[in-house]
The first five atom37 places (N, CA, C, CB, O) and aatype in JSON, in Angstrom:
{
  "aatype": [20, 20, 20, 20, 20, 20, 20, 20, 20, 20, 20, 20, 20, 20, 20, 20, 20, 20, 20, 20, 20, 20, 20, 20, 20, 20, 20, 20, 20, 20, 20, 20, 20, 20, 20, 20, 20, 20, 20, 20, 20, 20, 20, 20, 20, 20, 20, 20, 20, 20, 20, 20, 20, 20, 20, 20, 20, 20, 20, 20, 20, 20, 20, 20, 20, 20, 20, 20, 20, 20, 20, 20, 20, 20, 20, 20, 20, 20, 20, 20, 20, 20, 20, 20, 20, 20, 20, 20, 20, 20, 20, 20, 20, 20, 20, 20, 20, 20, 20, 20, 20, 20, 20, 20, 20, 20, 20, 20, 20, 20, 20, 20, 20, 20, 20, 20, 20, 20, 20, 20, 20, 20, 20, 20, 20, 20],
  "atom_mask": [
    [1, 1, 1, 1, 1],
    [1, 1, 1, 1, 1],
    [1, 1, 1, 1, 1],
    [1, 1, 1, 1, 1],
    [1, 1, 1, 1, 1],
    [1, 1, 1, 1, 1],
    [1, 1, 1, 1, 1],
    [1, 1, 1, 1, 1],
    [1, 1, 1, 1, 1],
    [1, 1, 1, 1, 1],
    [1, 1, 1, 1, 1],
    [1, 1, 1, 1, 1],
    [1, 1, 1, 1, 1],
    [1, 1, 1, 1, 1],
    [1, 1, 1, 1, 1],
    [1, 1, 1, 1, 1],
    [1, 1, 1, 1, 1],
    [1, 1, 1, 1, 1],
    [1, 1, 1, 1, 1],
    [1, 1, 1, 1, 1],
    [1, 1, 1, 1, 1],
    [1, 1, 1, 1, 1],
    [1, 1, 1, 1, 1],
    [1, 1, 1, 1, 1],
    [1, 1, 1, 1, 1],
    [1, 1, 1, 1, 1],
    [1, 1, 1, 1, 1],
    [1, 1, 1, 1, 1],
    [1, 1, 1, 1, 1],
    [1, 1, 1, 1, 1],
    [1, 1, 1, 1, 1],
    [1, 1, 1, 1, 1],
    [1, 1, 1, 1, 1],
    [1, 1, 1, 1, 1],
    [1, 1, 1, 1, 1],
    [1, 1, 1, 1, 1],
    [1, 1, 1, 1, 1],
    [1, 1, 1, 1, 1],
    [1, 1, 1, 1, 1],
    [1, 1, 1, 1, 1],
    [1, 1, 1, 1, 1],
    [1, 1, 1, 1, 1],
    [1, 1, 1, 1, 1],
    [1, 1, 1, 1, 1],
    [1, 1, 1, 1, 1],
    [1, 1, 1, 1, 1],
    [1, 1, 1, 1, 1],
    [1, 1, 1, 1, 1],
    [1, 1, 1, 1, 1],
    [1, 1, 1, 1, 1],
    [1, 1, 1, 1, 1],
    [1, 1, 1, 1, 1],
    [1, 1, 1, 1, 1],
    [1, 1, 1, 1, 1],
    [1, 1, 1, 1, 1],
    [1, 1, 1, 1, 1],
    [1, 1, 1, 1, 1],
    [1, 1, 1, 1, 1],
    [1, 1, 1, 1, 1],
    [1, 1, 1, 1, 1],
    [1, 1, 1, 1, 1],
    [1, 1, 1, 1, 1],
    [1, 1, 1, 1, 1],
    [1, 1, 1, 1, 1],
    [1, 1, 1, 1, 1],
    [1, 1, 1, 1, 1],
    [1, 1, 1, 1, 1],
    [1, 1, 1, 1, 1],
    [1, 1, 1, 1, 1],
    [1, 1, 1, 1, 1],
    [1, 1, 1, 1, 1],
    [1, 1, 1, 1, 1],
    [1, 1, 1, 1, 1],
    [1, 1, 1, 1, 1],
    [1, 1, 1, 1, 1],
    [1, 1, 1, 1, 1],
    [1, 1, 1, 1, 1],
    [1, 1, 1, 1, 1],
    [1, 1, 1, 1, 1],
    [1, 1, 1, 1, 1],
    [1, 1, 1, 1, 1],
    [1, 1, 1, 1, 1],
    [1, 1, 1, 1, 1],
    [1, 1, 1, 1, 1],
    [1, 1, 1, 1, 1],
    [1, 1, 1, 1, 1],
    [1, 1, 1, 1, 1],
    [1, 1, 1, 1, 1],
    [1, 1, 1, 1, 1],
    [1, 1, 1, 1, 1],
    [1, 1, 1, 1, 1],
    [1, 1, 1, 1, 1],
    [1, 1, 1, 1, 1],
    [1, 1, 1, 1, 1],
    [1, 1, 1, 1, 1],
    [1, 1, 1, 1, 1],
    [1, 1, 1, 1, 1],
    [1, 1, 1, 1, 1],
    [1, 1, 1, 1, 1],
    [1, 1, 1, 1, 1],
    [1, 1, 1, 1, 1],
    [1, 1, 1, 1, 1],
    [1, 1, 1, 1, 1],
    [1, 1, 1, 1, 1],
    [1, 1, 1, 1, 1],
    [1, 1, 1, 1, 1],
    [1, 1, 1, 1, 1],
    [1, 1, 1, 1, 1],
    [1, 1, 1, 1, 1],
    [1, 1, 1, 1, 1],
    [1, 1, 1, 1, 1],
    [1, 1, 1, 1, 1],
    [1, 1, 1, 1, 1],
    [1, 1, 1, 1, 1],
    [1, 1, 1, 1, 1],
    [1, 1, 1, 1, 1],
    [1, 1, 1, 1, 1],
    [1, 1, 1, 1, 1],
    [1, 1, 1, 1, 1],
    [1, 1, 1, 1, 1],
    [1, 1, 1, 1, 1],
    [1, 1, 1, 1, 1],
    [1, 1, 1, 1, 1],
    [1, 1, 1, 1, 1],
    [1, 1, 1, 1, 1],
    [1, 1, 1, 1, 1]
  ],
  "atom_positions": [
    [[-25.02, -18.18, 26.24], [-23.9, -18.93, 25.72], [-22.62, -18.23, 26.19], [-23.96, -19.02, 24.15], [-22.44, -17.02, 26.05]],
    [[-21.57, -19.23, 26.87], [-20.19, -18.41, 27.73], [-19.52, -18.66, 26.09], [-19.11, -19.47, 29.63], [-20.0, -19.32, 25.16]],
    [[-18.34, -17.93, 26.15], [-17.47, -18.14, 25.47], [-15.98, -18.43, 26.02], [-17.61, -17.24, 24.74], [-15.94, -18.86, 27.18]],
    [[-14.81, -18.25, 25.4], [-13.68, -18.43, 26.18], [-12.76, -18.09, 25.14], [-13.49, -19.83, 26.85], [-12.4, -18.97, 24.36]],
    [[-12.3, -16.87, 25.01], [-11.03, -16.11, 24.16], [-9.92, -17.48, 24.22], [-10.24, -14.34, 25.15], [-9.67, -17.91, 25.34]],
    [[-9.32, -18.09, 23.1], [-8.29, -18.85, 22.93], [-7.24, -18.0, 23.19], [-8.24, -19.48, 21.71], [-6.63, -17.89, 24.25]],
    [[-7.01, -17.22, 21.85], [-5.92, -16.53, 21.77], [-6.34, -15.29, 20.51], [-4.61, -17.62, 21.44], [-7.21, -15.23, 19.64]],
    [[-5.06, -14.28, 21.02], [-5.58, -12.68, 19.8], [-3.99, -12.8, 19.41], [-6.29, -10.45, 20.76], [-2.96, -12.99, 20.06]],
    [[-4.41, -12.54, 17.63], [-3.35, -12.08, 16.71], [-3.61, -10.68, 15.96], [-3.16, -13.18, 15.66], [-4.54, -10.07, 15.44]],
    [[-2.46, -10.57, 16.18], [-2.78, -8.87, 15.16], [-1.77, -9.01, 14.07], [-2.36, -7.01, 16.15], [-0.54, -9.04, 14.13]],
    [[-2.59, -9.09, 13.07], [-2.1, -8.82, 12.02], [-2.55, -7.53, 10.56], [-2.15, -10.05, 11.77], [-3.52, -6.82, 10.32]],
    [[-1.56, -7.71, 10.07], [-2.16, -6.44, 9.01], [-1.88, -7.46, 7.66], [-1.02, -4.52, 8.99], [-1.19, -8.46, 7.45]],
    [[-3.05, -6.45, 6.72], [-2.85, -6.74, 5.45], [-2.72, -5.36, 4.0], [-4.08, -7.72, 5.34], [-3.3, -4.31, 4.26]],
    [[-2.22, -5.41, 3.05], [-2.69, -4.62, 1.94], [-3.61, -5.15, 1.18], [-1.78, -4.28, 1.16], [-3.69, -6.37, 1.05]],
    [[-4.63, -4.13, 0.41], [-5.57, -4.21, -0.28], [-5.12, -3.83, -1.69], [-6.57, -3.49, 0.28], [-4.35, -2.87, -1.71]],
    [[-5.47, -4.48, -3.09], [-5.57, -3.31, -3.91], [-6.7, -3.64, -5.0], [-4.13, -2.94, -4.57], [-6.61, -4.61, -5.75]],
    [[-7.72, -2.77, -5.0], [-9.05, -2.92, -6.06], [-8.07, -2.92, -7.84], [-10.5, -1.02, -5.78], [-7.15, -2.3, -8.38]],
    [[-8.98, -4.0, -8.1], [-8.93, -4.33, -9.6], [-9.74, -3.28, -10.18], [-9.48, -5.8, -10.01], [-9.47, -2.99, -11.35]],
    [[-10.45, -2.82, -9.76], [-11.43, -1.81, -10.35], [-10.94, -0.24, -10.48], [-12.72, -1.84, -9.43], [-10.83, 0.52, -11.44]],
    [[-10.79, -0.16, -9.57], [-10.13, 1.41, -9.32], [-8.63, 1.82, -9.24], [-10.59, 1.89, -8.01], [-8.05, 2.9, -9.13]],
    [[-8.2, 0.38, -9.34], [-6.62, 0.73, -8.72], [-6.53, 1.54, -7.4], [-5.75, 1.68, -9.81], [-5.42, 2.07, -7.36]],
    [[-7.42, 1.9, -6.09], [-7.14, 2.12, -5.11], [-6.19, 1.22, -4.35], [-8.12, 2.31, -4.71], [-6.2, -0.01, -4.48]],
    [[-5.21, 2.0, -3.41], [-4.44, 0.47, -2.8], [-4.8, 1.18, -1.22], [-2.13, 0.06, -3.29], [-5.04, 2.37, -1.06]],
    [[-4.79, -0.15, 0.19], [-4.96, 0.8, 1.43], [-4.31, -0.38, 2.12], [-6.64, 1.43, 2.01], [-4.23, -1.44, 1.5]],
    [[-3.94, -0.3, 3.11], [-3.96, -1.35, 4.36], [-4.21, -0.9, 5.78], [-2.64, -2.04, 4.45], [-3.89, 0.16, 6.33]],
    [[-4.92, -2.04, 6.28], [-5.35, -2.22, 7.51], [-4.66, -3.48, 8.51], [-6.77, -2.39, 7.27], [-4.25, -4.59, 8.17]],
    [[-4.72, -2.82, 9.88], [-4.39, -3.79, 10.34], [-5.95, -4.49, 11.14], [-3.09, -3.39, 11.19], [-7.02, -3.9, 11.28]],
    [[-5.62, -5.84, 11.52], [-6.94, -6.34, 12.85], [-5.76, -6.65, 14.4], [-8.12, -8.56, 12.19], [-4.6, -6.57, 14.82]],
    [[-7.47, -7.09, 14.77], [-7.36, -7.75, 16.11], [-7.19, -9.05, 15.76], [-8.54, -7.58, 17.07], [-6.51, -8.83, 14.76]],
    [[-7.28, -10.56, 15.81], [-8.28, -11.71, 15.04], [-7.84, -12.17, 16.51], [-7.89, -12.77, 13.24], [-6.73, -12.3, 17.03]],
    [[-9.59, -12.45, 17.16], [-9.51, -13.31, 18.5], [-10.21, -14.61, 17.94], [-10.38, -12.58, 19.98], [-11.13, -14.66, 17.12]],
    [[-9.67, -15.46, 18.45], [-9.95, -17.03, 18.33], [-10.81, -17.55, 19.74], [-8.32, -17.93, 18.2], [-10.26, -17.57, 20.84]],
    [[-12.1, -17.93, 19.55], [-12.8, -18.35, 20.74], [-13.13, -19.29, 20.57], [-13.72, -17.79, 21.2], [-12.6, -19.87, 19.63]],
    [[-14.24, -20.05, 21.39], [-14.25, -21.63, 21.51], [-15.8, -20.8, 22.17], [-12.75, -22.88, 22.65], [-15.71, -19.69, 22.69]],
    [[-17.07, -21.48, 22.06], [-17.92, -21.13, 22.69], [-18.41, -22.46, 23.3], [-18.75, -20.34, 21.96], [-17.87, -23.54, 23.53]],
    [[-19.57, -21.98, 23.46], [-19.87, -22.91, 25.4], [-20.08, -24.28, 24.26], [-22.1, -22.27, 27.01], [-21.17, -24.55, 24.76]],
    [[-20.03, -24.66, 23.87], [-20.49, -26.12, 22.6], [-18.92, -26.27, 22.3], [-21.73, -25.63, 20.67], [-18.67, -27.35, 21.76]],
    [[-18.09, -25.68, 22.46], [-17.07, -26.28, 22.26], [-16.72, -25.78, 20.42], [-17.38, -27.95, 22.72], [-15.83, -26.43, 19.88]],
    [[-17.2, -25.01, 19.82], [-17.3, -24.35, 18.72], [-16.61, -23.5, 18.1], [-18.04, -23.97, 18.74], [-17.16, -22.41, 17.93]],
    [[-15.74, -23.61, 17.77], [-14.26, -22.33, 17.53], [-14.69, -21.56, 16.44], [-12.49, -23.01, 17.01], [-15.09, -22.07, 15.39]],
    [[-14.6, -19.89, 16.73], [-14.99, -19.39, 15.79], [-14.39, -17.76, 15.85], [-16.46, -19.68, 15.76], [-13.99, -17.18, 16.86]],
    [[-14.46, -17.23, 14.46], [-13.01, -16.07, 14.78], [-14.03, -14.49, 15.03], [-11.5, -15.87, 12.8], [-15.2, -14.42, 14.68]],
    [[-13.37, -13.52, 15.6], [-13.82, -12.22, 15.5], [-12.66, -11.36, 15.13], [-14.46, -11.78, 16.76], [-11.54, -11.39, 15.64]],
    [[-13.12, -10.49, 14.04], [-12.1, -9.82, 13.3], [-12.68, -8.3, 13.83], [-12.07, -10.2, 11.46], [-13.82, -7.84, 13.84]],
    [[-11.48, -7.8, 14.23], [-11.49, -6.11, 14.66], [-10.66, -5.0, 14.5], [-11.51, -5.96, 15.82], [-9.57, -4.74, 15.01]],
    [[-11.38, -4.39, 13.7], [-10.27, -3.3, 12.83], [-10.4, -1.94, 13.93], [-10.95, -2.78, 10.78], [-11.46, -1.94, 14.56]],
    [[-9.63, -1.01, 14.16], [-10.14, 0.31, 14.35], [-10.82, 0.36, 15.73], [-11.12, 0.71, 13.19], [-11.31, 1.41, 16.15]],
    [[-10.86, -0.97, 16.54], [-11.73, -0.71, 17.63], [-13.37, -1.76, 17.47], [-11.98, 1.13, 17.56], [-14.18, -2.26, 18.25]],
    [[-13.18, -1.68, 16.07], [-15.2, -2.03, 15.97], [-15.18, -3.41, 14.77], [-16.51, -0.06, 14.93], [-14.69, -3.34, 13.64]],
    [[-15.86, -4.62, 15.38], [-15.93, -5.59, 14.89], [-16.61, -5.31, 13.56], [-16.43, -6.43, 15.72], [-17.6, -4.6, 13.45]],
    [[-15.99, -5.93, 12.54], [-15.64, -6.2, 11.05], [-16.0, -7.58, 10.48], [-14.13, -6.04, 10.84], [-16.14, -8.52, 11.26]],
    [[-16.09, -7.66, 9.76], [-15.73, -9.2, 8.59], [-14.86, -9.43, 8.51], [-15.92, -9.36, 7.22], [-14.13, -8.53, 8.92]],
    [[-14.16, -10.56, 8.04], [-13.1, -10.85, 8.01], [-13.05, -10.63, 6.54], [-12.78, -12.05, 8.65], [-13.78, -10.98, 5.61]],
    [[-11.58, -9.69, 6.65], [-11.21, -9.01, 5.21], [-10.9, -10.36, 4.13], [-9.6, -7.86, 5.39], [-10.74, -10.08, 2.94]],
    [[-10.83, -11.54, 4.48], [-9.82, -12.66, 3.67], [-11.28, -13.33, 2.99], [-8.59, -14.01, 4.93], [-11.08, -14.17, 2.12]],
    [[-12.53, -13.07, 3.29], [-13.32, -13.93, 2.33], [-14.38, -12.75, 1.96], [-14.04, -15.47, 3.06], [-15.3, -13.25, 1.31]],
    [[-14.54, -11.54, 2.13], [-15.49, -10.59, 1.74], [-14.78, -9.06, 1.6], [-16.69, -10.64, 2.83], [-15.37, -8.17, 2.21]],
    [[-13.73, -8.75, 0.97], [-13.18, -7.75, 0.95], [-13.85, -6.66, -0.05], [-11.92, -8.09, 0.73], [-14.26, -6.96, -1.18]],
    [[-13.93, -5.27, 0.55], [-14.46, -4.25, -0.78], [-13.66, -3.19, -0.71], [-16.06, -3.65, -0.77], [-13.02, -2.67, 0.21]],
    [[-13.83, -2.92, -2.0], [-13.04, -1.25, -2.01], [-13.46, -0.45, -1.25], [-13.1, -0.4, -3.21], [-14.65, -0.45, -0.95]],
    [[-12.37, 0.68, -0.64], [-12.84, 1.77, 0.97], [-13.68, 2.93, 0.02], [-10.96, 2.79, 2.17], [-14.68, 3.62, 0.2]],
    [[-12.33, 2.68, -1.47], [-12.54, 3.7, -2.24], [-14.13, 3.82, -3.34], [-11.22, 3.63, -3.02], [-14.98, 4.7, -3.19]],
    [[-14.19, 2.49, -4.57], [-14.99, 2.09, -4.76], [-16.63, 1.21, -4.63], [-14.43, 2.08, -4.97], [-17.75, 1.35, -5.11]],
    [[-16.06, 0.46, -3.84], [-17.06, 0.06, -3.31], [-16.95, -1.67, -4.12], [-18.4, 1.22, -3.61], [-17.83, -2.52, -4.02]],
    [[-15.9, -1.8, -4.74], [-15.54, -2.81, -5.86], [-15.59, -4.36, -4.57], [-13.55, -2.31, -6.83], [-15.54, -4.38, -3.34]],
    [[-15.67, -5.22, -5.39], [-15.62, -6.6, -4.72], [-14.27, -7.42, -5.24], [-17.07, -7.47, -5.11], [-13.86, -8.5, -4.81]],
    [[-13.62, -6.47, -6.44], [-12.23, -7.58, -6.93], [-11.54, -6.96, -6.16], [-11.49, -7.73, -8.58], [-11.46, -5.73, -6.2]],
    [[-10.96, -7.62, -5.4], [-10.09, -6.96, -4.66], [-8.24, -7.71, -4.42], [-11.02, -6.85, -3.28], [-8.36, -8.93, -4.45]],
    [[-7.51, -7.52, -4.31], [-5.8, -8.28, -4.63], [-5.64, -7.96, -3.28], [-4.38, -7.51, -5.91], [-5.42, -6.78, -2.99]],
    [[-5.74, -9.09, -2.09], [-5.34, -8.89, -0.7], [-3.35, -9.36, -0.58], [-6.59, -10.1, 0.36], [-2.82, -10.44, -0.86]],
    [[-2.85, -8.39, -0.18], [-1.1, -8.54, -0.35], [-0.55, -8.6, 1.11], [-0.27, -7.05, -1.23], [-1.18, -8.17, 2.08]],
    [[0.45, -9.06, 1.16], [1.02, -9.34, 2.48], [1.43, -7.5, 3.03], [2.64, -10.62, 2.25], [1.35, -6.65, 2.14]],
    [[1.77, -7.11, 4.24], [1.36, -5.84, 5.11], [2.71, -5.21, 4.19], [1.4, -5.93, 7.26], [3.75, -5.86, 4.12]],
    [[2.54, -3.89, 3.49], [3.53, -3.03, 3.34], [3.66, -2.77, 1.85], [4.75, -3.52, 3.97], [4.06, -1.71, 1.35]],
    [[3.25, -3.96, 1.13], [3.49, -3.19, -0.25], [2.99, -2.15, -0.78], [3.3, -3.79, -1.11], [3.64, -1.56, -1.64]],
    [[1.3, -1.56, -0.25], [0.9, -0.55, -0.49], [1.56, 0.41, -0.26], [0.05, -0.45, -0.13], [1.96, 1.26, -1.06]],
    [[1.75, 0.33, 0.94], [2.46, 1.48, 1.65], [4.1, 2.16, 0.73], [2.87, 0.69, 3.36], [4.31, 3.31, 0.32]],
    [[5.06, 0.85, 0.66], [5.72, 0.89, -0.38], [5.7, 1.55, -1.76], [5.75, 0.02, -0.49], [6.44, 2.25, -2.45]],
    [[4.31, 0.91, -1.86], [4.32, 1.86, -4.01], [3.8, 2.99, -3.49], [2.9, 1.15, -5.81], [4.58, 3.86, -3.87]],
    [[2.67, 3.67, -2.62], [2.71, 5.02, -2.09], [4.19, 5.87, -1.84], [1.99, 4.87, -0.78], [4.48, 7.04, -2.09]],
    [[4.57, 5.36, -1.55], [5.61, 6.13, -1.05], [7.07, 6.06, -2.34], [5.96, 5.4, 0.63], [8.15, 6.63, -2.2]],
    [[6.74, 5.37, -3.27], [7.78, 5.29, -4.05], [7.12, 6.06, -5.23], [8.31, 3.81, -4.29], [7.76, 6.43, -6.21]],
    [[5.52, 6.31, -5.03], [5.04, 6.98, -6.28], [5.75, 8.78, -5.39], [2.73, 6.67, -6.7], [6.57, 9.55, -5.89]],
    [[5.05, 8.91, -3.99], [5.13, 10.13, -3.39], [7.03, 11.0, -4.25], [5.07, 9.65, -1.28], [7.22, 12.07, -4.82]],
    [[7.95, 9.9, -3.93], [9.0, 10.07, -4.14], [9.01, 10.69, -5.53], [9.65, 8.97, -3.89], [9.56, 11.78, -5.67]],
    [[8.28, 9.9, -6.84], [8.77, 10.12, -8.27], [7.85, 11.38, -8.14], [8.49, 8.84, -9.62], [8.52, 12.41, -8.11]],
    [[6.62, 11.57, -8.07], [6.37, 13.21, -7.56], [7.4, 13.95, -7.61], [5.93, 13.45, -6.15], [7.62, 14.66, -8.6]],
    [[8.27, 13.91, -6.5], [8.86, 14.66, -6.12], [10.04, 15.18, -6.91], [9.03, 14.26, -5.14], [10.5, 16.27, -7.26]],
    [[10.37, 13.5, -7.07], [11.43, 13.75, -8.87], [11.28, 14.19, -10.25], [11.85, 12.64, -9.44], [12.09, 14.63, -11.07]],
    [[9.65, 13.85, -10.3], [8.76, 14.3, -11.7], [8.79, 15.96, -11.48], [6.85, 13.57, -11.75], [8.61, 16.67, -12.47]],
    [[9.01, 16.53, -10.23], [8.97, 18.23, -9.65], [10.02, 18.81, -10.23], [9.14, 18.55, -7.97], [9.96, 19.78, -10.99]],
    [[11.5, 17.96, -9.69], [12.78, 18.51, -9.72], [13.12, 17.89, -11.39], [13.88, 17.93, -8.25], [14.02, 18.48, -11.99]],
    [[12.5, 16.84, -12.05], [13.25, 16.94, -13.58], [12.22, 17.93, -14.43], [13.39, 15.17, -14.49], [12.58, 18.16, -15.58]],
    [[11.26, 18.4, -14.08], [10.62, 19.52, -15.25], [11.52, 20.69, -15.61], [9.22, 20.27, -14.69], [11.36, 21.22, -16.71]],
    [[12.44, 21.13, -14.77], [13.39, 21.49, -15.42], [14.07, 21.42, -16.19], [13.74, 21.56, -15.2], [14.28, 22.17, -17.14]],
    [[14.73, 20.11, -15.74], [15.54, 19.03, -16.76], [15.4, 18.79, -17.82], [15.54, 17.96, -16.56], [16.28, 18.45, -18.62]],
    [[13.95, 18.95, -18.08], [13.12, 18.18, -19.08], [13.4, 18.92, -20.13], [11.6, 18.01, -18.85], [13.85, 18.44, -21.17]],
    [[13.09, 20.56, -19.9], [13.31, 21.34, -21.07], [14.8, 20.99, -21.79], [13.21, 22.9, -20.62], [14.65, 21.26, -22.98]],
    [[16.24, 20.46, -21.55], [16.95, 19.98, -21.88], [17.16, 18.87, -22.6], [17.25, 20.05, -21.29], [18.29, 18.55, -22.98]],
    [[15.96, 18.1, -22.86], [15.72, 17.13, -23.25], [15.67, 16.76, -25.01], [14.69, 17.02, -22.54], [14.52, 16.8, -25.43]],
    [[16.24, 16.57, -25.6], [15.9, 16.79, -26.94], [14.73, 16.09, -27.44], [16.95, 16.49, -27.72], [14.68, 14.86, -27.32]],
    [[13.91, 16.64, -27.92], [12.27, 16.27, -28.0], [12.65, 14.94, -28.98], [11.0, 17.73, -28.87], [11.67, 14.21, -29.14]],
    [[13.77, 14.52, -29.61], [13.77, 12.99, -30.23], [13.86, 11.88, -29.45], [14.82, 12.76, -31.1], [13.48, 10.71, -29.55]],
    [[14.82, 12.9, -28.13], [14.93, 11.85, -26.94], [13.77, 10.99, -26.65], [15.2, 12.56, -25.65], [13.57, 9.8, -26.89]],
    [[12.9, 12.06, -25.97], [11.28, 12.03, -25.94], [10.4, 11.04, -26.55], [10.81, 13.13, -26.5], [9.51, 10.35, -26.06]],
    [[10.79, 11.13, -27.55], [10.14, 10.85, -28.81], [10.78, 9.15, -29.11], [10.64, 12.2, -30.11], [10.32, 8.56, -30.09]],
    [[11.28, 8.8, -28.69], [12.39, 7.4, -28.68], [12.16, 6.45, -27.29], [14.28, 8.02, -28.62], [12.86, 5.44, -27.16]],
    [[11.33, 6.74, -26.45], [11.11, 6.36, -25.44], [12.21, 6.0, -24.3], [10.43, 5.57, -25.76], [12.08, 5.25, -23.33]],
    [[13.34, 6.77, -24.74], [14.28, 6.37, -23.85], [14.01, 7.75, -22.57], [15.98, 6.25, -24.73], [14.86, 7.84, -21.69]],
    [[13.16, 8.44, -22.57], [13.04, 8.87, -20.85], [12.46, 8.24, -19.94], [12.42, 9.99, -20.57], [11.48, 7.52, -20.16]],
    [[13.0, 8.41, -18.75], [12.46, 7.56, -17.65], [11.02, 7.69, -17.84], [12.92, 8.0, -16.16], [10.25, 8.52, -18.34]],
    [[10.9, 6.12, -17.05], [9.22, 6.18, -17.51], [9.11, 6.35, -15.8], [8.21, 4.42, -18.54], [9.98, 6.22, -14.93]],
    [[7.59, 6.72, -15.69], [7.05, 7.47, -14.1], [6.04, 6.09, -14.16], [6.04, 9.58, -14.04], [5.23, 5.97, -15.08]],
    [[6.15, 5.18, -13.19], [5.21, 3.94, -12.7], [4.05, 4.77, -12.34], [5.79, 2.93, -11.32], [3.99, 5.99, -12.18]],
    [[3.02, 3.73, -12.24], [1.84, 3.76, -12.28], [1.08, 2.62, -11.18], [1.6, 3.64, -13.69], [1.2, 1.41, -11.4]],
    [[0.5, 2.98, -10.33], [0.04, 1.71, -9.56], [-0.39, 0.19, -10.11], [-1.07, 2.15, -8.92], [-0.04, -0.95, -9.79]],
    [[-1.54, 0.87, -11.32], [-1.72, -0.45, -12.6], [-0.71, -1.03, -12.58], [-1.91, -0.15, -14.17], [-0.65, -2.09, -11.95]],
    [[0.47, -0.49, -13.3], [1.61, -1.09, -13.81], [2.39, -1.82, -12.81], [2.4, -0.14, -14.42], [3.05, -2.75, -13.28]],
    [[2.51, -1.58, -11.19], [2.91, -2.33, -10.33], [2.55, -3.46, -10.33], [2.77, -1.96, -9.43], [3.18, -4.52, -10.33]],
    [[0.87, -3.08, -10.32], [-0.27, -4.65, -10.0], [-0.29, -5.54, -11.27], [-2.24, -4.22, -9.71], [-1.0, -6.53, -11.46]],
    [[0.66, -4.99, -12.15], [0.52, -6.05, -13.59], [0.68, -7.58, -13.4], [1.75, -5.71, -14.74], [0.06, -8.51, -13.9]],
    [[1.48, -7.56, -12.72], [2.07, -8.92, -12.09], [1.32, -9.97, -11.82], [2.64, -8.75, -10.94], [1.64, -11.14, -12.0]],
    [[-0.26, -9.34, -11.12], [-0.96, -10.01, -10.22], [-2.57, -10.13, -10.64], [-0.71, -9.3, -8.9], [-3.37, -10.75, -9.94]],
    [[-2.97, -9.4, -11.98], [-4.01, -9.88, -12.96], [-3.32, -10.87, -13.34], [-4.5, -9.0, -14.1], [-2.18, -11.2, -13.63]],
    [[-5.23, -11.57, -13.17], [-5.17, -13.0, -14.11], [-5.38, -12.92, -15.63], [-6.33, -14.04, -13.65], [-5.72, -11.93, -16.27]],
    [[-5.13, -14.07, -16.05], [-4.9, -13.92, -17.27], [-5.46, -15.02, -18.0], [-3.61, -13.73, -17.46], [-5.34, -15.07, -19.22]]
  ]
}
């Protein structure tokens, strides 16, 4: 059976498990072919090495979970890097903190430190 490459898109996506709260993204290849019958049909390639297509069988890298929240390319990357950041701020206010009057504390008016859950709240069903 010949085939005949239509056309290749590369696109990326984010992942994030309902189960674990792991978040990751990947990008593909996605080639579009036509085989000798005239039969259009897709090949998805991550990394070099043909894959499934992440959009109807996705699993956790981390868990191994099947709920999985597929997001357009970058938001993972985004709350990584905005958690990496409050790290960094959660570092430099422990100082601070001791200044803090423990009613403050106690009143919930200190900054609150996000949580990946708490990002993905949005996007459980309900």
């Amino acid at each position: 059976m010949s085939e005949i490459a239509a056309s290749t898109v590369h696109e990326a996506y984010a992942f994030a498990c309902m189960r674990c709260g792991y978040g990751w993204e990947q990008a593909y290849e996605i080639e579009h072919h036509v085989d000798g019958a005239g039969h259009a049909f897709v090949v998805y390639t991550a990394d070099g090495e043909r894959v499934p297509s992440p959009l109807s069988t996705p699993t956790c890298v981390n868990c191994d979970g099947h709920v999985v929240r597929i997001m357009r390319s970058g938001r993972v990357s985004t709350v990584q890097q905005l958690l990496r950041q409050k790290q960094a701020d959660r570092h430099e206010e422990a100082v601070d903190e001791a200044a803090v009057p423990a009613a403050v504390l106690a009143s919930g008016d200190a900054p609150h430190h996000w949580q990946l859950s708490d990002l993905l709240h949005p996007f459980h069903r309900r």
